[in-house]
C-alpha positions as MATLAB code, in Angstrom:
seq = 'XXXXXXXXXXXXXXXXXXXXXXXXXXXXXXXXXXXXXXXXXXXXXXXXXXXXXXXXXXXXXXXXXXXXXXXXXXXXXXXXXXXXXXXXXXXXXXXXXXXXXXXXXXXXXXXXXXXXXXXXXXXXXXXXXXXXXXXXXXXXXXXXXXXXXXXXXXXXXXXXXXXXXXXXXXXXXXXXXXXXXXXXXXXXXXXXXXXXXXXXXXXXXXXXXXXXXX';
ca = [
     -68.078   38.358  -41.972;
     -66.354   41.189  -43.093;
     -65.191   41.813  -39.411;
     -63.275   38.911  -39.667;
     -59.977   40.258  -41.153;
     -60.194   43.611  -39.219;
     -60.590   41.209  -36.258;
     -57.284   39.170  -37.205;
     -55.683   42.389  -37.587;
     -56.349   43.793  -34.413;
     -55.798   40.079  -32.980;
     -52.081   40.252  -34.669;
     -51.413   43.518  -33.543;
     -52.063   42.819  -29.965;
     -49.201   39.551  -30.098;
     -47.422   41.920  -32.095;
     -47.074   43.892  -28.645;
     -47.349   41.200  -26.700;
     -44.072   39.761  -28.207;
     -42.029   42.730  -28.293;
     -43.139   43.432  -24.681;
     -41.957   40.022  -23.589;
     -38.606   40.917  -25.627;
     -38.407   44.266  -24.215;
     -38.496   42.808  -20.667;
     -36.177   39.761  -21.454;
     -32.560   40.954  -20.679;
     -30.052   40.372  -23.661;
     -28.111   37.108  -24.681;
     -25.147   36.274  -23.018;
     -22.126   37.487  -25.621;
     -24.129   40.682  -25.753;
     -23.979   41.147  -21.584;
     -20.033   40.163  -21.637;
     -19.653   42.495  -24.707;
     -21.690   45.310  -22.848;
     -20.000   45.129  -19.700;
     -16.428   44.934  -21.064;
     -16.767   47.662  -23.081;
     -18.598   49.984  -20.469;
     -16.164   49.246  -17.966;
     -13.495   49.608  -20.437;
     -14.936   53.348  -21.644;
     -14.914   54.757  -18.468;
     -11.758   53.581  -17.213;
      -9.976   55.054  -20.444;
     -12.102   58.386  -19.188;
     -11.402   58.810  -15.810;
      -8.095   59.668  -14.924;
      -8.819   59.799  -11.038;
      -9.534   55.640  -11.949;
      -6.495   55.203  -14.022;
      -4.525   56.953  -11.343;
      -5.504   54.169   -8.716;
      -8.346   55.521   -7.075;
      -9.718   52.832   -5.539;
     -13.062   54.352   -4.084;
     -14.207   54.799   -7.850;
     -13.041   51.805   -8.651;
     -15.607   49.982   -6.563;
     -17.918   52.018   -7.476;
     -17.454   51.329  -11.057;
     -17.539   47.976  -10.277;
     -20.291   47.586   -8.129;
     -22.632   49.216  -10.532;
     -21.351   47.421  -14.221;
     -20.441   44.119  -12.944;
     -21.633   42.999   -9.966;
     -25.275   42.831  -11.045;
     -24.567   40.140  -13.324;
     -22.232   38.069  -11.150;
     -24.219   34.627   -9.166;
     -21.932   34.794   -5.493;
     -23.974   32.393   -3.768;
     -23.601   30.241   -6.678;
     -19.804   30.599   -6.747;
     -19.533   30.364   -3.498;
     -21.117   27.139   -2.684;
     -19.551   25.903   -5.552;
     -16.026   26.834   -4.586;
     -16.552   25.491   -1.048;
     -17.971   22.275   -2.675;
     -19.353   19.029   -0.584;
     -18.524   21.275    2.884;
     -21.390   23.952    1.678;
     -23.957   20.837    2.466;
     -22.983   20.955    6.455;
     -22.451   24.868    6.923;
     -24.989   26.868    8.689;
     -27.047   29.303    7.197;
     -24.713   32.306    9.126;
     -21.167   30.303    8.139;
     -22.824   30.384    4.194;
     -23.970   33.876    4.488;
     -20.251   35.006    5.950;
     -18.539   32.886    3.365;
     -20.074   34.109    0.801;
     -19.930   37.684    2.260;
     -16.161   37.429    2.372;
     -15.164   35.385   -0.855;
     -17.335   38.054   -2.998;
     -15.301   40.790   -1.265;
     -11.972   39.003   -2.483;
     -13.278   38.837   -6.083;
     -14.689   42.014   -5.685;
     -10.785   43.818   -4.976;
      -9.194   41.249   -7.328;
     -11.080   42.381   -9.730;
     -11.018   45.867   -9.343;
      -6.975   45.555   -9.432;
      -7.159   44.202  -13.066;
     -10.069   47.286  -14.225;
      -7.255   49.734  -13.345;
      -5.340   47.915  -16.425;
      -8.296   47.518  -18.824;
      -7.355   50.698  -20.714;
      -4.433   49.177  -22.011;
      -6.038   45.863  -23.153;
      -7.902   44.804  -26.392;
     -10.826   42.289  -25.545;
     -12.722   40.712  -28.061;
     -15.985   38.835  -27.080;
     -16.896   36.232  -29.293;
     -19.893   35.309  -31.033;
     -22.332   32.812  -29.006;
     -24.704   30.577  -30.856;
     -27.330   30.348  -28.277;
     -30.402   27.969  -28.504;
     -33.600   28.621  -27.286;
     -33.410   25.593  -24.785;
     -30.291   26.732  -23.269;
     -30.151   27.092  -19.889;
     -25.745   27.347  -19.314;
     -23.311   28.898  -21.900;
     -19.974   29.473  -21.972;
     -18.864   32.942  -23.713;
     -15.397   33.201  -24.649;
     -13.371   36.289  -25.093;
      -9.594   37.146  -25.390;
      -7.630   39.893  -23.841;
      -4.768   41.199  -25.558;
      -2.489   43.927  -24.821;
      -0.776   45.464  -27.437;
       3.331   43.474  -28.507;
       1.960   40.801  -26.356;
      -0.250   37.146  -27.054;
      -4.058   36.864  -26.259;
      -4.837   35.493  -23.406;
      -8.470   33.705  -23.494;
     -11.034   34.433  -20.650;
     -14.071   32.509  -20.531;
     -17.276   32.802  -18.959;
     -19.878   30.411  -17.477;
     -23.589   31.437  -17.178;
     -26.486   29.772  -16.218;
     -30.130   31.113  -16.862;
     -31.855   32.959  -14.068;
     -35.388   34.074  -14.626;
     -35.279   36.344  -17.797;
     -31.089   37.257  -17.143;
     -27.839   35.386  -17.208;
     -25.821   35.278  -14.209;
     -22.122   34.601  -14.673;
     -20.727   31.767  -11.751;
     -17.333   31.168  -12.999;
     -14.738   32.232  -14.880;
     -11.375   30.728  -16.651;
      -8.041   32.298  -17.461;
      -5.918   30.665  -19.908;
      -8.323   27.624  -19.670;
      -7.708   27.875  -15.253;
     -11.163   27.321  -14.053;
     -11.575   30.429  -10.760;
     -14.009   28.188   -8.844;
     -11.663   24.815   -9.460;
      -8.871   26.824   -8.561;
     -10.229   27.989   -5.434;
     -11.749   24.675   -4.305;
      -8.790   23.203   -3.926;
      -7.245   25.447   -1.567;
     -10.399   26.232    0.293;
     -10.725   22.676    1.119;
      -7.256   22.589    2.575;
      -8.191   25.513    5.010;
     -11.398   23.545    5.738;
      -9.738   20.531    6.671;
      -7.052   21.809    8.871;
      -9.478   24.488   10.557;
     -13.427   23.910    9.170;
     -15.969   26.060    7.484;
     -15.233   28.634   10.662;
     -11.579   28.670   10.095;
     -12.015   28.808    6.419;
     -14.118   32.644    6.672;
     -11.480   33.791    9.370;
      -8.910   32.999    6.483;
     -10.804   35.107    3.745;
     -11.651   37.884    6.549;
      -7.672   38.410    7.484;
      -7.413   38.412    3.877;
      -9.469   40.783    3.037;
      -8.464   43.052    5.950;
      -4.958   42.927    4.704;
      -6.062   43.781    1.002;
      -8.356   46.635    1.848;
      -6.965   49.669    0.623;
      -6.341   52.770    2.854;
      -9.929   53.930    1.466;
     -11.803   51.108    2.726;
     -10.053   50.907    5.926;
     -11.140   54.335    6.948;
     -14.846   53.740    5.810;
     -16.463   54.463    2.178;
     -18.295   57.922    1.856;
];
């Protein structure tokens, strides 16, 4: 009997681990991977000057490694195309969603060139462990000028959060986008729809995309 409590030791030791193993593995809550990102992007944009002076090669670069991880595009994609995504073809989903994550993509790395110059405060999320969608509000103020808020919507994926929408000023992206991508769909269909984004996307790339990336 006197094993007993060395036994219960070594037994709580090894959930000890076990717990702090599952932790270690489980990626962090949702106001902490907003908060992260901003403020990575954010440091490295107030350090490079090559970014700050418009170069848009590092730009995507930053971009593709910070944020794009933790962005759903299939997700906002079928979402923005709505009731249509049901009758598109597995290519037609695959190209829409190629091309409408490419216009995100540039959109967004437009604003990063302007993050140095903005204040954004992430706020607090009281999560529950049942929750499987948050929201995560933040706002972005630059300096003599009012806060603008900019929310984000997350659903849980597996052990991370994966952000599928996002509102300005309370303007939903995906709503926004619905609306005139089911105008293009009705006037030319899912195929006239992806040669819209494409043209627009040709038109937007920036003289170092149009020769090629290195």
């Amino acid at each position: 009997m006197k094993l007993m409590p060395q036994c219960l030791a070594r037994g709580a030791a090894a959930l000890s681990a076990l717990l702090l193993s599952a932790a270690a593995l489980a990626g962090p809550a949702p106001d902490e991977l907003i908060r992260g990102v901003a403020t990575d992007v954010q440091t490295i944009v107030r350090q490079d000057k090559a970014i700050q002076s418009g170069d848009m090669s590092k730009v995507l670069a930053l971009v593709d490694a910070k944020v794009l991880p933790h962005f759903d595009f299939s997700r906002m994609t079928a979402l923005a195309v709505g009731r249509d995504w049901r009758s598109a073809t597995p290519t037609q989903k695959s190209e829409l969603t190629t091309e409408f994550r490419t216009l995100l993509v540039r959109s967004y790395a437009n604003a990063v060139v302007r993050f140095k110059d903005y204040e954004i405060t992430v706020k607090p999320l009281k999560l529950k462990p049942e929750d499987t969608e948050v929201t995560v509000r933040s706002d972005v103020r630059k300096a003599g000028s009012p806060a603008d808020s900019v929310d984000y919507t997350l659903y849980k994926k597996g052990e991370d959060w994966k952000v599928y929408d996002v509102a300005v000023a309370g303007v939903s992206l995906i709503t926004n986008y619905r609306d005139s991508f089911g105008a293009e769909i009705k006037a030319g269909g899912i195929d006239g729809l992806v040669k819209s984004l494409r043209g627009k996307n040709t038109q937007n790339a920036g003289p170092a995309e149009a020769t090629g990336k290195k």
